[in-house]
N, C-alpha and C positions, 0 to 999 in steps of 0.2 A: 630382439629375438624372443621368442617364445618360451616362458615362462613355464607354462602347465603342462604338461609330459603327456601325452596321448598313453590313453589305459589300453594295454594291454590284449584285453577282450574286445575291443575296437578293431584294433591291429588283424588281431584271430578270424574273426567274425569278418573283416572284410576280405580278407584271403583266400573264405569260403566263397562270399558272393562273388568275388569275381572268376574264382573256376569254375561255378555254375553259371556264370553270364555266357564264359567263352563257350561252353557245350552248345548255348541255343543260337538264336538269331539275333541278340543284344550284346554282341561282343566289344566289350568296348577298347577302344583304341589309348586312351590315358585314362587313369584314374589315382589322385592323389590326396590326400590327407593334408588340409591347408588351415594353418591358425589364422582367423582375425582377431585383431590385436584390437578394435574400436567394438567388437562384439563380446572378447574375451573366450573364445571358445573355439573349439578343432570343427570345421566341414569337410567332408567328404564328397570330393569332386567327379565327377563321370563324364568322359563324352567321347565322341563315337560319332560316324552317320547315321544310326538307328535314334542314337541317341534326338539326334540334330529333326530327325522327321517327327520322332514324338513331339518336340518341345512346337513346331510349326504347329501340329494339329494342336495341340494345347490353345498357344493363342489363338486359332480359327474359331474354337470351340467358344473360347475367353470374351471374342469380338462378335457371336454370334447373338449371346448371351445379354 
């Protein structure tokens, strides 16, 4: 289990992003706050199908390149 305690201002701060995500067209469907333990540190996770069509054009873009 997770040692390091997520700050606070993390917590706050993504509560805002995600009431601003839901108003537009990047509403995301989960979004969670996840420790690795082999990295030692909290990520913040997002996904969504908008999310799912950025991350495609990403690698289009990645393989174009």
């Amino acid at each position: 289990m997770a040692e390091n305690t997520l700050v606070e201002g993390l917590w706050t701060d993504t509560v805002v992003l995600i009431k601003k995500l839901d108003k537009g067209e990047f509403s995301p469907t989960f979004a969670v706050w996840y420790f690795y333990e082999d990295a030692d540190q909290w990520r913040f996770l997002l996904g969504g199908p908008r999310f799912d069509d950025l991350l495609r054009y990403r690698k289009l873009f990645q393989s174009v390149i």
